[in-house]
C-alpha positions, 0 to 999 in steps of 0.5 A, a space after each residue: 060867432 063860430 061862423 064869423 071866427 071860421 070866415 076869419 080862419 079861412 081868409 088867414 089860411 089862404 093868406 098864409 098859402 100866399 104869404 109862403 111864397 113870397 120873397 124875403 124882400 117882399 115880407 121885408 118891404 111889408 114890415 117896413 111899411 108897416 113900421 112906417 104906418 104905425 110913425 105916421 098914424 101915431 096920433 090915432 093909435 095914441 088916441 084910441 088908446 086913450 080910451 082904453 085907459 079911460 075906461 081902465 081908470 074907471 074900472 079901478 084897474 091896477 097900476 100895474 095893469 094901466 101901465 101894460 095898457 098905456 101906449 107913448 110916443 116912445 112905445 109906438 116908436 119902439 113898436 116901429 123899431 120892432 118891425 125894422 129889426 125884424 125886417 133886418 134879421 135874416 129869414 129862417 123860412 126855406 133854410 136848409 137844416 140838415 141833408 145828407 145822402 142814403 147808400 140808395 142815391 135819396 137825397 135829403 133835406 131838412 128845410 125850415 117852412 113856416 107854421 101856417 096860421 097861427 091864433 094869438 090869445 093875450 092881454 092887456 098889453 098893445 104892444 103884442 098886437 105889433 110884435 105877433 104880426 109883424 114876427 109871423 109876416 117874416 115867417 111866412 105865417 097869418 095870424 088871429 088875434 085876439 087881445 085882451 077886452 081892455 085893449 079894443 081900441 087900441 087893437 082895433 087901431 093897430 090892425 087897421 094901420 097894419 092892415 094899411 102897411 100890407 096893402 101898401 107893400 102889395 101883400 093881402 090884408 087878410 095876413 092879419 086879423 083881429 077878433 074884435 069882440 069883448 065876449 069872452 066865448 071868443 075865446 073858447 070857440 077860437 080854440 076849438 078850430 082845430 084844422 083851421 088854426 095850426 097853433 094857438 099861443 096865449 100870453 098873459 095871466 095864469 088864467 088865461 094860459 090855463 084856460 087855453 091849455 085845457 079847452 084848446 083842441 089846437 096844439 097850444 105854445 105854452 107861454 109862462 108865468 114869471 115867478 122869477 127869483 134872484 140869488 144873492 150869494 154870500 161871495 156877491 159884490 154888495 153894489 152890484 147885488 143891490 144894483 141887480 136886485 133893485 132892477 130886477 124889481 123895480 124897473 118895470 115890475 109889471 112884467 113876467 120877467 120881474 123877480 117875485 122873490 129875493 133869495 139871499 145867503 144869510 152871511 150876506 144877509 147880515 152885513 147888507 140885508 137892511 141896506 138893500 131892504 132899505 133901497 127898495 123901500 125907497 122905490 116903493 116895494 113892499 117886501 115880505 119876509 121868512 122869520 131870518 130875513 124879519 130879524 133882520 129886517 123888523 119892518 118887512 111883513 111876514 110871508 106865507 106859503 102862498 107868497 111863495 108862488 105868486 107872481 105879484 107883477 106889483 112892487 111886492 118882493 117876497 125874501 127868503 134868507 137861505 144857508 147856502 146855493 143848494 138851498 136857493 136851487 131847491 126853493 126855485 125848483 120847487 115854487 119856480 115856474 122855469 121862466 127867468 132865475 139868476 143869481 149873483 157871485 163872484 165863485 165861478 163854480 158856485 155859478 156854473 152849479 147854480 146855471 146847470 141845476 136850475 130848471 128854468 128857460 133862462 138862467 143868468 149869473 150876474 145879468 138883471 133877469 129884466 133882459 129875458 125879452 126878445 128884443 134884447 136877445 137881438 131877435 127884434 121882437 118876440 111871440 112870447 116866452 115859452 116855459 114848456 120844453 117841446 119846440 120852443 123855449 125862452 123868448 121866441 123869435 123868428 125860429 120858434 114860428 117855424 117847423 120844417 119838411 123833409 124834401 127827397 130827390 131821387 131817381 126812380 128808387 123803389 122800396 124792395 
């Protein structure tokens, strides 16, 4: 298996050598070919996607982890869709980002240069198999994927018309390639190719993002895992703050930018708590409540610390009932895990207070925490979203796949 992921490795390396020198039209007429491809083998790709499901269903795979599995007519286009906007957006590779002159006549420059071959790890959903290739061919980069063992097929098909799209665009096919393998030691030797992999990102689980950090001896992206919480102030308007919360919720609670726990002032709490429990409930959420919120809500279950800090990605909504914003700020800083916080009022202090304590890579004043997602930030797709603090935070784009070289021209100075 080693011998076959470094065979891999070495064709990504010198595809990645390859792709630094091309054009921004000729990465751009890839990606659009690409995009064209995935429209025009839909029938394949949705047909080997439905063995994926097969097999889940027959496993007893959560809902919640089906509906990151299934693909549609509507997903694959939106996948397609994804590489045009990427295509469209301008190219930060050889951007100057600074240069300036030293009193010696050197002339420096800061150019944005891509990474160079980057390692994937994820799970379940297809969707990252399109967005990591066609974000890395815009910056320059090869990629290594390797998706989640309930997602083979699906993968397997997606490269392949991947791939196609390359080749018709007159770019190398090596660009991008599959561990097409259900052996979970992939993963460990994957991460052991220091010299061969410049970077490794994982995205999915908390499992998963652990076991990366702490086997890889790759510089590792740390993606995060989305215990994303809502604050309902006391000034909030009560329409838009259930409006808020039952999207945050509800729309598609198998993702990390789902919130897993509703913080609500308790002034607010007693005139529209049971409403708001009661909207929910018609959407199937089960909620778990602090002793306040039970009061109020008699039919909710009662949380456990360990509700606290779980991310349910399932219509389970923990709530806790709190005095005041400085409240909700502890409790996020201490269960949080800095992906995705909001908060809704109508107080612009309270607001900014809230915006500049919070820990977290995304914080929102009266926004559904669902919008923490490349696409809906304009960045056409997205890596990942990344919860650590060196270079890169947040959704990650096409800026967050480059580094940069300083570039010195001179005379003939010498250093005394």
């Amino acid at each position: 298996m080693r011998e076959e992921l470094i065979r891999q490795a070495t064709e990504l390396r010198i595809a990645s050598q390859q792709l630094a020198n091309c054009t921004t039209e000729q990465k751009n007429m890839a990606l659009l070919a690409m995009a064209d491809m995935l429209e025009s083998r839909q029938d394949e790709i949705l047909a080997a996607n439905a063995q994926d499901m097969a097999r889940g269903e027959a496993s007893g795979m959560s809902k919640s982890l089906l509906d990151r599995l299934r693909l549609t007519p509507e997903r694959v286009r939106a996948m397609a869709e994804g590489l045009r906007q990427v295509a469209a957006l301008d190219d930060p590779v050889g951007k100057v980002l600074a240069e300036w002159e030293r009193p010696n006549g050197m002339r420096l420059q800061k150019i944005a240069v891509p990474l160079g071959v980057v390692g994937m790890i994820y799970e379940s959903r297809p969707n990252v198999t399109v967005d990591a290739a066609g974000l890395c061919i815009k910056t320059g980069n090869a990629v290594m994927l390797r998706g989640g063992s309930d997602a083979l097929s699906s993968n397997r098909q997606l490269v392949e018309v991947l791939q196609e799209g390359l080749r018709r665009a007159g770019m190398t096919d090596k660009a991008v390639q599959l561990v097409a393998t259900v052996d979970r030691q992939a993963v460990h030797e994957m991460l052991q190719l220091r010299g061969y992999l410049d970077v490794v990102i994982p995205r999915g689980g908390a499992g998963l993002i652990q076991r990366v950090v702490n086997e890889s001896k790759v510089p590792v992206i740390e993606t995060g895992v989305g215990n994303c919480h809502l604050y309902i102030a006391r000034s909030a308007e009560p329409e838009m703050a259930m409006d808020l919360a039952v999207n945050a919720k509800t729309q598609r609670p198998s993702v990390c930018n789902t919130i897993e726990t509703l913080l609500v002032d308790e002034r607010w709490a007693s005139s529209h708590l049971a409403e708001l429990a009661a909207r929910l409930a018609e959407k199937g959420v089960a909620l778990k409540g602090c002793a306040k919120a039970r009061t109020l809500v008699p039919a909710m279950e009662e949380a456990s610390e360990e509700d606290w800090e779980t991310e349910f990605l399932d219509l389970i909504l923990a709530v806790k009932v709190v005095g005041n914003v400085d409240e909700a700020i502890a409790h996020i800083n201490r269960y949080g895990t800095k992906h995705s916080e909001g908060i809704v009022t109508a107080d612009e202090q309270e607001a900014e207070r809230f915006l500049q304590a919070v820990d977290a890579a995304v914080v929102y004043h009266n926004v559904s925490t669902r919008f923490s997602d490349g696409f809906e930030f304009g960045f056409g797709a997205e890596i990942g979203i990344s919860t650590q603090k060196l270079h890169a935070r947040g959704p990650m784009g096409l800026e967050a796949l480059t580094t940069y070289k300083y570039v010195v021209r001179g005379n003939g100075q010498i250093r005394q």
